[in-house]
C-alpha positions as CSV (number, residue, x, y, z in Angstrom):
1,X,0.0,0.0,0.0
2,X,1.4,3.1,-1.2
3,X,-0.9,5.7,-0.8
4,X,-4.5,6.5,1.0
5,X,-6.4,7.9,-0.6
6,X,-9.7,5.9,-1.2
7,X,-11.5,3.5,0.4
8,X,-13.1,1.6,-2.5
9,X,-9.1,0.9,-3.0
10,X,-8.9,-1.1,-0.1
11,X,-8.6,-5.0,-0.3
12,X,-10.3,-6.7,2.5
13,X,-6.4,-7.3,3.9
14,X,-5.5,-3.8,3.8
15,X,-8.4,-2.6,5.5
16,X,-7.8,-5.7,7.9
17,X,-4.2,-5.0,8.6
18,X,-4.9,-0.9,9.3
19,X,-7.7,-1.6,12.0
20,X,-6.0,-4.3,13.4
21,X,-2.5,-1.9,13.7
22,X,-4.9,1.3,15.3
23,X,-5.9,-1.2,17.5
24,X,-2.4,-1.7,19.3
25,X,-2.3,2.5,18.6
26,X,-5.4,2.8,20.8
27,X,-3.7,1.0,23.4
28,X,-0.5,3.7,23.4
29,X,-3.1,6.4,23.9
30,X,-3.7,4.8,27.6
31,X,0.0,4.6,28.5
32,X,1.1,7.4,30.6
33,X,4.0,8.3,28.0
34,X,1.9,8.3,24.8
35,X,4.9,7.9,22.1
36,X,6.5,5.9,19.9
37,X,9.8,6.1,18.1
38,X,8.1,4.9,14.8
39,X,8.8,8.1,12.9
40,X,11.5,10.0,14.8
41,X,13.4,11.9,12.3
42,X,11.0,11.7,9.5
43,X,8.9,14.6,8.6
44,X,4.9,14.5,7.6
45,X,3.6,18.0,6.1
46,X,-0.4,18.7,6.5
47,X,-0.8,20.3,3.5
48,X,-4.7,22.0,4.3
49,X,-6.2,23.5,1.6
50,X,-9.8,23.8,2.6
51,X,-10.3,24.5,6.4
52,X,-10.6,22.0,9.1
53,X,-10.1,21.8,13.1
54,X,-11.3,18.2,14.0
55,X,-9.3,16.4,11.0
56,X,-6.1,18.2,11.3
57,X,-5.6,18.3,15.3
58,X,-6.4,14.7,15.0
59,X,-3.7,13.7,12.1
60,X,-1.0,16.4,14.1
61,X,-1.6,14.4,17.4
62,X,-1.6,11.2,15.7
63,X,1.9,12.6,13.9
64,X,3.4,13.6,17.4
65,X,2.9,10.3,19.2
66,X,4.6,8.3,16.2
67,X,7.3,11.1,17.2
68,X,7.3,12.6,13.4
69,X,8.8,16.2,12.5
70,X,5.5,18.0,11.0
71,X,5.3,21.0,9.1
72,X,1.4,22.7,8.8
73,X,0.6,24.1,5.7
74,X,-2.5,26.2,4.9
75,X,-3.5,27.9,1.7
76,X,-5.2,30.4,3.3
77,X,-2.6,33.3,3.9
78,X,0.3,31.3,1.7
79,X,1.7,31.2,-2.1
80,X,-1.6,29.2,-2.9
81,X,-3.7,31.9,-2.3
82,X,-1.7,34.4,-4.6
83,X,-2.2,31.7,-7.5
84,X,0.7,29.1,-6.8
85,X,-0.4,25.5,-8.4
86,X,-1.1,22.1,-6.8
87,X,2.1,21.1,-9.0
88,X,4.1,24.3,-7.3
89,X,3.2,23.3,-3.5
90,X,4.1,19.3,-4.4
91,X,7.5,20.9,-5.6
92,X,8.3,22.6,-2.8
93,X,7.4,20.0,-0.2
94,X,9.7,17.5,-2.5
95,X,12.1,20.6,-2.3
96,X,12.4,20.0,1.4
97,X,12.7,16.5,2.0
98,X,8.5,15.7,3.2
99,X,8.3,12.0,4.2
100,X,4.5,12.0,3.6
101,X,2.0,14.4,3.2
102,X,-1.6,14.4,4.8
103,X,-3.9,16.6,2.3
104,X,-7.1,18.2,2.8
105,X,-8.7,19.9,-1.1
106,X,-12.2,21.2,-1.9
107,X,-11.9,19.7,-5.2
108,X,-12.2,15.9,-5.9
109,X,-9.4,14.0,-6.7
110,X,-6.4,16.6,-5.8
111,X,-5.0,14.4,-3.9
112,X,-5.1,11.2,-6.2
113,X,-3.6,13.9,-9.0
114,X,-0.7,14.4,-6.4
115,X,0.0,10.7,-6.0
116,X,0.0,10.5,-9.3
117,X,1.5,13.1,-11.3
118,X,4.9,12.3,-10.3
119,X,5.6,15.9,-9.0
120,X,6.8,14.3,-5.5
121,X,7.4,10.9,-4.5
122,X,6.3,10.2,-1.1
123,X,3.1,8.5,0.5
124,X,-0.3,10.9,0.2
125,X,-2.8,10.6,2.7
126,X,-6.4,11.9,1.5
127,X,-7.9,13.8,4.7
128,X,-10.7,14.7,2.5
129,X,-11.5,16.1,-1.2
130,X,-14.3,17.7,-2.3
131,X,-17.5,15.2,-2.1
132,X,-15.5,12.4,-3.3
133,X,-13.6,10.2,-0.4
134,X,-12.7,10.8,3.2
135,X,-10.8,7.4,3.8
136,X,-9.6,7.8,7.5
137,X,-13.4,8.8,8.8
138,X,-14.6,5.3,7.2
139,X,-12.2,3.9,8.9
140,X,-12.1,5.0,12.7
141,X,-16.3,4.2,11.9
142,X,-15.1,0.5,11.1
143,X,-12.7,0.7,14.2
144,X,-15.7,2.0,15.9
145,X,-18.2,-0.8,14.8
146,X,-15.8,-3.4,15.7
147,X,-15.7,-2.2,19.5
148,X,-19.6,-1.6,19.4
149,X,-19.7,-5.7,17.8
150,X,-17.9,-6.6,20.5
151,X,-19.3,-5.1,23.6
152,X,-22.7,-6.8,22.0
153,X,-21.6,-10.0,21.4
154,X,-17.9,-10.5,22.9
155,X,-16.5,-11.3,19.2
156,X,-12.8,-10.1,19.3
157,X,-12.2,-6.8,17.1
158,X,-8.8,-8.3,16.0
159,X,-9.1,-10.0,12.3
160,X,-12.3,-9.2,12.6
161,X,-15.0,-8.5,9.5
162,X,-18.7,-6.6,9.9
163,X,-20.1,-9.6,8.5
164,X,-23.5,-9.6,9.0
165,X,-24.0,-6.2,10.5
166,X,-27.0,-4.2,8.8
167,X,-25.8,0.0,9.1
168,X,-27.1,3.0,8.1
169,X,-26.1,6.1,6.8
170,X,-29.1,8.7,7.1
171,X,-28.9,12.1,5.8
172,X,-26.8,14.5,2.7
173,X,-25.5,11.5,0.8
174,X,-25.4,13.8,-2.1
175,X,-22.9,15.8,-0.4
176,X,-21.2,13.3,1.4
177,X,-17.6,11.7,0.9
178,X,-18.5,10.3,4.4
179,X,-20.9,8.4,2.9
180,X,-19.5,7.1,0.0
181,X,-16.2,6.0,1.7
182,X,-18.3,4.4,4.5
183,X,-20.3,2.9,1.8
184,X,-17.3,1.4,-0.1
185,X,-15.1,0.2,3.3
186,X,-18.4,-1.4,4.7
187,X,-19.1,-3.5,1.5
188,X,-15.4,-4.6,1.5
189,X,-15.9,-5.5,5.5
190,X,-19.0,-7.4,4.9
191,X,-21.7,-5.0,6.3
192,X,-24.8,-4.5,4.6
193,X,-25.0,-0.8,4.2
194,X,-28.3,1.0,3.7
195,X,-28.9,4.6,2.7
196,X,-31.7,7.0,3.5
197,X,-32.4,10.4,2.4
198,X,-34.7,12.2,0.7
199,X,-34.3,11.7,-3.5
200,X,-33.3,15.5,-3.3
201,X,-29.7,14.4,-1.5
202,X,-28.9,10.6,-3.0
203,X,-26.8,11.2,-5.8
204,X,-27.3,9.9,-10.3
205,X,-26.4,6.4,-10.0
206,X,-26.7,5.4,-6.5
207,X,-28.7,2.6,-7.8
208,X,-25.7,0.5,-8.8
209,X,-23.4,1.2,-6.0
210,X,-23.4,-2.1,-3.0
211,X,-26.0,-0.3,-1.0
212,X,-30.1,-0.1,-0.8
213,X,-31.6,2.9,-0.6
214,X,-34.9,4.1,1.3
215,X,-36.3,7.0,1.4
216,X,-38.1,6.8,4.5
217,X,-35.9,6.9,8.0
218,X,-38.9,4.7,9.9
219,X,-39.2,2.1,7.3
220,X,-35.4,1.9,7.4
221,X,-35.8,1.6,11.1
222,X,-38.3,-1.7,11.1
223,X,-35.7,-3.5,9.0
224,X,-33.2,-4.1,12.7
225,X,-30.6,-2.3,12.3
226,X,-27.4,-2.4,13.9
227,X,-25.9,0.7,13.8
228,X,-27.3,4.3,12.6
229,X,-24.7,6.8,11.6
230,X,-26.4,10.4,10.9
231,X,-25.1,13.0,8.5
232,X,-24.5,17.1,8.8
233,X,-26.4,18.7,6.3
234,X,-23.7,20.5,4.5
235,X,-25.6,24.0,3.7
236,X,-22.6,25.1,2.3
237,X,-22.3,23.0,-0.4
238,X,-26.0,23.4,-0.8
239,X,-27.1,26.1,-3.7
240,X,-30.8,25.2,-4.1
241,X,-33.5,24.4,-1.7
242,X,-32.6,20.3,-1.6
243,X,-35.8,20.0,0.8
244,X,-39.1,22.2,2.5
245,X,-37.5,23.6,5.2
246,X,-35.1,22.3,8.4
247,X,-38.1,21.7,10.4
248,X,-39.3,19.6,7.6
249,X,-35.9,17.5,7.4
250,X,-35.9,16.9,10.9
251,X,-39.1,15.6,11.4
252,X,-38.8,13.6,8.1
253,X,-35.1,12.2,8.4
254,X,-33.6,13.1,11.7
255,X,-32.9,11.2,14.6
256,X,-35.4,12.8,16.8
257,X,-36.5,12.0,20.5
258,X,-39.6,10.3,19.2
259,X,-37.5,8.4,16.4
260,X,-34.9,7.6,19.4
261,X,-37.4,6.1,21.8
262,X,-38.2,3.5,19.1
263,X,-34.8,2.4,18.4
264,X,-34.2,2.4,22.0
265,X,-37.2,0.0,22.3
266,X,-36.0,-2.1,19.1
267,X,-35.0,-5.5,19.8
268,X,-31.4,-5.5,19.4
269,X,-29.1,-2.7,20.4
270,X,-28.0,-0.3,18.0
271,X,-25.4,2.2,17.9
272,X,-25.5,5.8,17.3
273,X,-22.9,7.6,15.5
274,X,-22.0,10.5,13.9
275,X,-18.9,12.3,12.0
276,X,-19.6,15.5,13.3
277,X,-20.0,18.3,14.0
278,X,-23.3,18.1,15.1
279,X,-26.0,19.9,14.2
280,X,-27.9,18.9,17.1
281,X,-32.5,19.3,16.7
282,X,-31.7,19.1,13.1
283,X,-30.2,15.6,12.2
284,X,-29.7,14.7,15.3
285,X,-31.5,15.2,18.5
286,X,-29.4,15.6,21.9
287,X,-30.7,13.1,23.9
288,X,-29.8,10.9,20.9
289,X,-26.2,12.2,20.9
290,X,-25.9,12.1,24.9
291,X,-27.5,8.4,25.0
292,X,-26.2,5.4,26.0
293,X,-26.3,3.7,22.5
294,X,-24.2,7.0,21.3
295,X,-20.4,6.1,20.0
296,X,-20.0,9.7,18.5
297,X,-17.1,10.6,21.6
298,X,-15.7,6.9,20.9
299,X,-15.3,7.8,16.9
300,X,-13.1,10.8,17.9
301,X,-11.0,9.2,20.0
302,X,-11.0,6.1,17.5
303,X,-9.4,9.3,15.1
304,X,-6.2,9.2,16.4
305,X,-5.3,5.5,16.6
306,X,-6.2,5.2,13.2
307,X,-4.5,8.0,11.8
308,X,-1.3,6.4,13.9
309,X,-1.9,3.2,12.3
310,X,-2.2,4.5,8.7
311,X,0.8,6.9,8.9
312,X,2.8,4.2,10.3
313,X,2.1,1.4,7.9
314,X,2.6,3.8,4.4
315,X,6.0,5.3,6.1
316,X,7.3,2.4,7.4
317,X,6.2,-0.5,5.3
318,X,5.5,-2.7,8.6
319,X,1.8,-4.3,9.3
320,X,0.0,-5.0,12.2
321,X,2.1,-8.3,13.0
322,X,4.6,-5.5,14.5
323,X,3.1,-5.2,17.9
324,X,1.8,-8.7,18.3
325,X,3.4,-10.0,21.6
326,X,5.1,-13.4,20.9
């Protein structure tokens, strides 16, 4: 694996071996001295163009206990914003010796175009471009399924699949690279994976991607469900009126105290989660994101260990079989 940057990349023993790995990471995060030596001396750049608090701080943490040198880089304020290219930046960052770099673009695909293109020859990590793929948020949601599995039934995260495990994703598909790199990592994991939104926000051709599609949240709900993950609507990609009003959207799709009550009453447990941020009463009510069955403060903390994992197995060509105890 030489790169990150999609999810429907993945082969079931990549995807394997990079949970599996932020597994041991999670456990580093509990150690009094949270470090390791993995990437003393090499340096990762975070090369932001499109702004982002919860993302970066959680790939420069993840960067500082592997013990990397990092270098931030954001476009607002720098050469990029006076009209320097993608192809200038990649120059420069080859120009000083990056390691890896960890980028963030509004537009689809820049970062598969810098893996690519030959302008710099290091790993890329996709933190997320345009609608198209946000790898490292499917993945701490796997990560954070597999714990949820296992507190249900006491299956061992470790090697393990989502094999039978029925999840939703609820909310601005259209908009989405949540969605569609959940989508593709769940399919590879096993899961069966089931959309709903209004037709407004599913995008052309969602009818032949690995998924089915309702557009009703309570018929979704009578079909057991093991996890529901809920989507911000992303007004700021939005430049038509995609549905009535908010109240409407709530009431139709969102996870509302009523909506709550019945899952809580359903017959199996389900988790709640959530990629944030919140908008809570819209999407999401808050005594949904405060319950019991919520894994949305569990998904953040799952950030970091898999950010580790994935910076540590493109920069050092190791696997999880590093950190098994013999």
């Amino acid at each position: 694996m030489k790169h990150l940057l999609d999810t429907r990349d993945l082969s079931l023993e990549d995807a394997l071996n990079i949970l599996d790995t932020a597994d041991y990471m999670r456990e580093v995060g509990t150690r009094t001295v949270k470090k390791l030596p993995a990437l003393q001396g090499r340096t990762v750049v975070n090369l932001f163009f499109e702004d982002s608090t919860r993302t970066r701080l959680s790939f420069e943490t993840a960067e500082k206990r592997l013990s990397a040198d990092i270098i931030n880089f954001a476009a607002k304020g720098s050469s990029v914003s006076k009209g320097e290219s993608l192809k200038d930046t990649a120059q420069t960052l080859a120009a000083i010796n990056a390691d890896a770099v960890v980028v963030r673009h509004s537009a689809s695909g820049a970062p598969q175009r810098l893996a690519e293109a030959g302008w710099i020859d290091v790993p890329i990590l996709n933190a997320g471009d345009g609608t198209h793929a946000h790898p490292t948020q499917a993945l701490l949601d796997a990560m954070t399924l597999r714990q949820f599995r296992e507190s249900v039934t006491g299956i061992p995260t470790r090697g393990s699949t989502l094999e039978g495990m029925r999840v939703a994703i609820v909310g601005d598909i259209l908009h989405s690279r949540v969605a569609r790199s959940n989508m593709w990592l769940l399919h590879t994991l096993g899961a069966e994976v089931v959309f709903v939104a209004p037709p407004t926000l599913l995008p052309i051709g969602v009818e032949d991607w690995p998924c089915e599609v309702f557009y009703s949240f309570d018929e979704a709900m009578e079909t057991d469900l093991d996890a529901v993950m809920l989507l911000r609507i992303q007004m700021e990609r939005m430049n038509a009126a995609f549905f009535p009003s908010v109240e409407e959207y709530s009431r139709l799709w969102g996870l509302t105290p009523e909506r709550f009550k019945t899952l809580d009453k359903s017959k199996q447990e389900t988790a709640i989660l959530h990629p944030g941020p919140m908008n809570r009463g819209l999407e999401i009510s808050s005594i949904a994101a405060d319950s019991q069955q919520s894994w949305v403060l569990r998904q953040v903390n799952n950030g970091v260990s898999v950010r580790m994992a994935a910076l540590y197995l493109l920069m050092t060509g190791g696997s999880s079989a590093d950190f098994q105890t013999h």
